[in-house]
C-alpha positions as MATLAB code, in Angstrom:
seq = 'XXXXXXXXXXXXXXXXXXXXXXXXXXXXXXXXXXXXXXXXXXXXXXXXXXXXXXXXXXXXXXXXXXXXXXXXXXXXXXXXXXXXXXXXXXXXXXXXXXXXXXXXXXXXXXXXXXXXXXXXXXXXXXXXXXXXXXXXXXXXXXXXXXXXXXXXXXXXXXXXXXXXXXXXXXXXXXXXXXXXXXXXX';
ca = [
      -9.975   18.581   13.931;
      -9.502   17.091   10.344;
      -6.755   15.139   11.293;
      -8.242   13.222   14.478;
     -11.427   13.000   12.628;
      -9.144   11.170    9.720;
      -7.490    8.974   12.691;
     -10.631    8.263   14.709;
     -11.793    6.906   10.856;
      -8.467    5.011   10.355;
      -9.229    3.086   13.605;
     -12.501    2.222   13.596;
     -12.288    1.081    9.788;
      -8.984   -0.883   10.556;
     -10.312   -2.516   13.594;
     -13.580   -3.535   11.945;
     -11.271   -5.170    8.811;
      -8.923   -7.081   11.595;
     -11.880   -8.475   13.031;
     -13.970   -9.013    9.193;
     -10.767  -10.674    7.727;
      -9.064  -12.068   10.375;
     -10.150  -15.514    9.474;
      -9.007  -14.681    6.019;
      -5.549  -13.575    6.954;
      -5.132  -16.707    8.993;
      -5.851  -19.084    6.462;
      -3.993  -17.552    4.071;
      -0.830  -17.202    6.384;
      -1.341  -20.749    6.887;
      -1.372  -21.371    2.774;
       1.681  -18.643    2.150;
       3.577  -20.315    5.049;
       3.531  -23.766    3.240;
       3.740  -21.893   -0.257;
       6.941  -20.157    0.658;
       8.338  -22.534    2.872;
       9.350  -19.322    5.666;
       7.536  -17.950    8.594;
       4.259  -16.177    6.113;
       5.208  -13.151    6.654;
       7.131  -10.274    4.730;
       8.387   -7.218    6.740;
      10.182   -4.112    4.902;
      11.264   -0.722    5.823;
       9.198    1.998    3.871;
       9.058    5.215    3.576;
       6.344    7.171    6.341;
       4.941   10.265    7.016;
       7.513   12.884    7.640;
      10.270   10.453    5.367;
       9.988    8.676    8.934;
      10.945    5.023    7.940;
       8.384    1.931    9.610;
       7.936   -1.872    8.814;
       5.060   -2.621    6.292;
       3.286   -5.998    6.889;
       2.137   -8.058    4.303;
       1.811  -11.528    3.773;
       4.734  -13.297    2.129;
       4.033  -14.256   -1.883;
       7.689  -14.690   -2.539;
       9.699  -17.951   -2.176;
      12.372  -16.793   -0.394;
      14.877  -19.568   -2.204;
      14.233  -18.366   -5.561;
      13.466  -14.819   -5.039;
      10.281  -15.288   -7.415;
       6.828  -14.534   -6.441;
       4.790  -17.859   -6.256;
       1.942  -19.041   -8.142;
      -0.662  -19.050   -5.303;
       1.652  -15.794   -4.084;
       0.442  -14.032   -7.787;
      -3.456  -15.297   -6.671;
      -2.924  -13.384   -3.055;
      -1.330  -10.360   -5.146;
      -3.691   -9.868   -7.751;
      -6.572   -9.311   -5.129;
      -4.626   -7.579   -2.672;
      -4.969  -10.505   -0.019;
      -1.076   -9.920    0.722;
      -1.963   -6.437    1.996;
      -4.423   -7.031    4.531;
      -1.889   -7.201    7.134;
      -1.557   -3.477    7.126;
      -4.637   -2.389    9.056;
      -1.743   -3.263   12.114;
      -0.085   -0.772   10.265;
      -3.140    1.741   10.336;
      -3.843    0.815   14.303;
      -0.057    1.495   15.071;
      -0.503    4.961   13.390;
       2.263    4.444   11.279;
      -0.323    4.256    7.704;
      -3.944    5.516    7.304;
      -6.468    3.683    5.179;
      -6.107    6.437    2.725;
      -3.155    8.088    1.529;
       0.008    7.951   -1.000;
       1.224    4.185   -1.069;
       4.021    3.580    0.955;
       7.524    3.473   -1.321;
      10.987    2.061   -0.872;
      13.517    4.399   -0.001;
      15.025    6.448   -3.061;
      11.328    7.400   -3.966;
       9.502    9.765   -1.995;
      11.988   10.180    0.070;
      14.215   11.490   -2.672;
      10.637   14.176   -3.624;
      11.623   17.902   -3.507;
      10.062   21.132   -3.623;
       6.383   21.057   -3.705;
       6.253   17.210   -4.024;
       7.624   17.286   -0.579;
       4.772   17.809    1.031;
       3.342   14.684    0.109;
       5.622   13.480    3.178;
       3.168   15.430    5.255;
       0.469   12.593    4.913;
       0.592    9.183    6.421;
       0.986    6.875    3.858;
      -2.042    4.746    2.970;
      -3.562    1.167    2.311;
      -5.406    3.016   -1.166;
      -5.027    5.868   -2.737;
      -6.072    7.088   -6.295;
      -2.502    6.528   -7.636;
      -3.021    2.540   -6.562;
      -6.340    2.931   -8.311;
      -4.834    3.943  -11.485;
      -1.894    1.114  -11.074;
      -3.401   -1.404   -9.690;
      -1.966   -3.687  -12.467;
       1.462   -2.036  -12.201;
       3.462   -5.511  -12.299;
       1.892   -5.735  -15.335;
       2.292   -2.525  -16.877;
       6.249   -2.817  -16.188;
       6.445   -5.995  -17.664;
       5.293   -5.025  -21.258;
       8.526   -2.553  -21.162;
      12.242   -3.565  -22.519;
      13.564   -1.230  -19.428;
      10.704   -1.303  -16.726;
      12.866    0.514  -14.379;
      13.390    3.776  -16.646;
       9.479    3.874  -17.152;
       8.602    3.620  -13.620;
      10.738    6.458  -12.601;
      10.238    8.437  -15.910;
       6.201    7.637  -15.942;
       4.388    6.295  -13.483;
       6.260    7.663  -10.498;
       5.737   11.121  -11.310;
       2.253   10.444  -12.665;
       1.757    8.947   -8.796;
       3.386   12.135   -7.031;
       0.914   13.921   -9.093;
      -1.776   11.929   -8.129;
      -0.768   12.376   -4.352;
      -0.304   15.856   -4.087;
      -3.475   16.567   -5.380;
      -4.875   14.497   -2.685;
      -2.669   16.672   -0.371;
      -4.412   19.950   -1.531;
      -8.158   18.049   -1.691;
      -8.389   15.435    1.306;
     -11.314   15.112    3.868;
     -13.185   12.227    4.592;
     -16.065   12.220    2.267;
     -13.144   12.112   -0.786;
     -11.339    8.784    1.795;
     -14.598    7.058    1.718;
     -14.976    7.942   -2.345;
     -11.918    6.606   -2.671;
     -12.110    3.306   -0.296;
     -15.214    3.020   -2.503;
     -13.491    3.200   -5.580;
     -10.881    0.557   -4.547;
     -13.442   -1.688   -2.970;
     -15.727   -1.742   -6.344;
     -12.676   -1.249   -9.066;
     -12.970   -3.450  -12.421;
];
């Protein structure tokens, strides 16, 4: 019951977000497409529920030429307009609006023992971990070897995060928690 409750959720909220920001999502496909001089759009393999592996949508902040994320492309990032694309994500049933962020492969993929079961959940537009690193570009950048402080801090500080979510989800803590994300800083 819990989990078609959380899907029944996941749909409606998606489909009322397509339809809110659709206009937003087209003119800023339209802006992105001229920023980055490609189609708009970025697709990538992630990480799913299960270690299942599905394409993530997002809007395209990168310029594909010089591999560096665009001025207008840091705007879109900064307030998560390059994300919006994933309530496809949530309709397809691949993501949920809540749930641990969707990783590259080597990440949670790579989780075992307890951690593992954070592969039980769908992976999600928000979560509490995305709360707490919201800024995580950032946060990387003010360290000599950002790679070795991801995996050594924040990732594990994330699977932390996640698994208690595992243990405490319903969907009075997913609204809490959309909540938090909508109203953050």
């Amino acid at each position: 019951m819990k989990v078609i409750l959380k899907r029944v959720f996941d749909i409606i909220v998606s489909l009322m977000a397509l339809i809110l920001f659709s206009p937003l999502m087209l003119f800023s496909w339209l802006i992105l497409m001229l920023d980055t001089q490609s189609n708009g759009f970025f697709f990538q393999k992630r990480v799913g529920q299960y270690g299942k592996f599905f394409t993530i949508y997002k809007l395209k902040t990168m310029h594909p030429a010089t591999g560096n994320v665009s001025k207008i492309g840091a705007f879109f990032r900064k307030y998560k307009i390059d994300e919006l694309p994933q309530f496809l994500n949530v309709l397809k049933g691949e993501m949920s609006i809540v749930g641990p962020r969707p990783d590259i492969e080597g990440y949670y993929d790579q989780l075992i023992g307890e951690n593992r079961k954070i592969l039980e959940l769908k992976p999600g537009i928000t979560s509490e971990a995305s709360i707490k690193y919201y800024n995580e570009e950032a946060i990387l950048s003010q360290h000599r070897d950002a790679l070795h402080y991801n995996d050594s801090v924040i990732f594990p500080d994330k699977v932390k995060l996640n698994l208690e979510y595992y243990y405490n989800h319903n969907i009075l803590l997913d609204i809490k928690i959309i909540l938090k994300t909508i109203f953050k800083g």
